[in-house]
C-alpha positions, -999 to 999 in steps of 0.1 A, spaced: -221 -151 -265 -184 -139 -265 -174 -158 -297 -140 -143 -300 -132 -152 -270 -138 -189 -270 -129 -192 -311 -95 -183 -296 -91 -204 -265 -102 -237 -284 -75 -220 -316 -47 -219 -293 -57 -255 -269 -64 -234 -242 -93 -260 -225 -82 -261 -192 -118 -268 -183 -119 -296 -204 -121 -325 -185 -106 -359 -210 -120 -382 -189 -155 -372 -182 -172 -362 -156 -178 -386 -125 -204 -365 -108 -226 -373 -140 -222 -408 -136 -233 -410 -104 -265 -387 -106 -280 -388 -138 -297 -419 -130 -319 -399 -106 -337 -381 -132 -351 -413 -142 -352 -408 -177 -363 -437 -203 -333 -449 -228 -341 -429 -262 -351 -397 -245 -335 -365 -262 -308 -349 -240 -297 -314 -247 -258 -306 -237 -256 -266 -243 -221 -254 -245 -210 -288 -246 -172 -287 -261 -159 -320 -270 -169 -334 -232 -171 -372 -230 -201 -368 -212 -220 -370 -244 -205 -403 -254 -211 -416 -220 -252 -402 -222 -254 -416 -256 -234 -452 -248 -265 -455 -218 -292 -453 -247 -298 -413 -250 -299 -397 -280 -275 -364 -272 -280 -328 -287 -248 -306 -283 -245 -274 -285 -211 -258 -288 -197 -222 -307 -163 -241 -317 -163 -260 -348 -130 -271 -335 -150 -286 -307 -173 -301 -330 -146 -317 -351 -121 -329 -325 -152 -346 -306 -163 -369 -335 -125 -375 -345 -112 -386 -314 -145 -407 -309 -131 -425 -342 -159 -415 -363 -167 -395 -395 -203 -372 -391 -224 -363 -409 -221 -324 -415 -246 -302 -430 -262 -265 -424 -288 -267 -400 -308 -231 -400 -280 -208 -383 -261 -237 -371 -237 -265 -386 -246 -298 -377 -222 -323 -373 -241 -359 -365 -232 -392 -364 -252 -424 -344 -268 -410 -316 -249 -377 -309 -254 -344 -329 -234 -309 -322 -249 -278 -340 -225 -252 -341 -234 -220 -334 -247 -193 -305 -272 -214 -281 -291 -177 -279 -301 -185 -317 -308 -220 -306 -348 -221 -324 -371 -227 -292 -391 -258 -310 -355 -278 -303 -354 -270 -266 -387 -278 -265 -387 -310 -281 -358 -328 -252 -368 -346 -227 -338 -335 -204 -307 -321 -198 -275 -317 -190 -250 -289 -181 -217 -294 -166 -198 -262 -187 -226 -238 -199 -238 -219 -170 -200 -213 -154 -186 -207 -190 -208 -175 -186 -196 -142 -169 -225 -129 -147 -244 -107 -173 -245 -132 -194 -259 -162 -171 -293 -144 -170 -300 -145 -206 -289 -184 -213 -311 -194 -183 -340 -174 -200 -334 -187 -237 -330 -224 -217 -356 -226 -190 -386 -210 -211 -387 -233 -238 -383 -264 -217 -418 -281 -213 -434 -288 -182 -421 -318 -156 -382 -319 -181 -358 -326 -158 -321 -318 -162 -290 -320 -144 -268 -288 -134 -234 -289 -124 -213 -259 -114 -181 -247 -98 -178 -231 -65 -147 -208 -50 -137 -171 -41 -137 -153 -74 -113 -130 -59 -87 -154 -62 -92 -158 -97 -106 -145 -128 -131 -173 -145 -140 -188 -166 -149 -214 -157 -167 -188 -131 -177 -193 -99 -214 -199 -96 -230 -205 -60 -259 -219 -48 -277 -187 -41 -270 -177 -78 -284 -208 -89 -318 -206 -72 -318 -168 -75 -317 -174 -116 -337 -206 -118 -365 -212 -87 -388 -190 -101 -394 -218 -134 -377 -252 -116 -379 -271 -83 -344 -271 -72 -328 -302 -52 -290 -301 -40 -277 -337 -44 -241 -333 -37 -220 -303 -24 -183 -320 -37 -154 -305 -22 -121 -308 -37 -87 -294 -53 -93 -283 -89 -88 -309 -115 -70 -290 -140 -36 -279 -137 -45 -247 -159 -67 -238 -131 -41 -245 -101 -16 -224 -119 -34 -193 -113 -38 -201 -79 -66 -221 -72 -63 -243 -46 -98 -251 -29 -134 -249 -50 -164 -277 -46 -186 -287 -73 -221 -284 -64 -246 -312 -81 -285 -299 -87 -314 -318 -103 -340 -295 -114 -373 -300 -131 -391 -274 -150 -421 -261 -134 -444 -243 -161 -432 -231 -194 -428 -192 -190 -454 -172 -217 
């Protein structure tokens, strides 16, 4: 991962793609992956994203990863509680009811903790990544998932031209060009819309669409 990079966007509060109140698109889909309260969901690259507090307030137990510790810390804080934080392997892990964040590079992320969710979830991993690093995270994600885990993808859609990510614009031939060969792919909702953040219309972005896919994991790759 480019760790100096995002170190000093989350240094200097430069989250435009941070959105503070969550993400609607979630709401409204996850509920198709019909996943049993308790399951383990994995959030890779999470940030401090609501969406874990709204996973974990509907009976999920969340795993986060994120490469900020700021992230880490501001999440718990302005969720009003102190976590629990300890070494974890490579990673810190910052815990505290039923969401952890281990801090660190989700390319160390140890396979036997991919492995053991039963979904997941990624709104700001996949179009955090420039293109020659999309490949490997979908690798390191997709071949330790077991068999039948289901998991919701959401990504951002516009000219690139325009603008220089991240987030980056991932379409839907990337995303079944990277991911069909390991996941059954279904397009739930092509979402088209003027970008949420005002970092984001500022460099001239005035049209994009988010693009909702549920995917489940065919075979484990050997």
């Amino acid at each position: 991962m480019e760790h100096a990079f995002w170190h000093e966007r989350w240094r200097r509060n430069q989250i435009g793609f941070h959105q503070p109140e969550g993400q609607p698109l979630l709401h409204r889909h996850w509920p198709s992956l019909n996943l049993a309260a308790g399951s383990r969901i994995l959030v890779p690259l999470c940030g401090k994203t609501l969406d874990m507090r709204w996973l974990a307030d509907h009976g999920y137990h969340v795993i986060g990863v994120e490469l900020s510790e700021t992230a880490a810390a501001d999440f718990f804080a302005e969720s009003g509680v102190e976590p629990t934080v300890a070494e974890y392997g490579e990673f810190i892990r910052y815990s505290a009811g039923a969401v952890e964040i281990l801090v660190g590079d989700f390319l160390a992320l140890p396979a036997a903790v991919i492995a053991d969710v039963q979904g997941w979830y990624d709104r700001a991993a996949l179009i955090a990544l420039p293109p020659a690093m999309r490949a490997r995270y979908v690798d390191h994600l997709l071949a330790h998932l077991a068999a039948g885990t289901p998991g919701l993808l959401i990504t951002f859609a516009y000219d690139q031209q325009l603008m220089e990510g991240p987030p980056f614009a991932v379409h839907e031939a990337e995303v079944r060009r990277l991911m069909a060969d390991r996941a059954d792919i279904d397009l739930l909702e092509m979402r088209r819309n003027v970008p949420f953040s005002e970092h984001l219309r500022d460099k001239g972005l005035a049209d994009a669409h988010d693009d909702v896919y549920r995917l489940r994991i065919r075979t484990r790759k050997e």
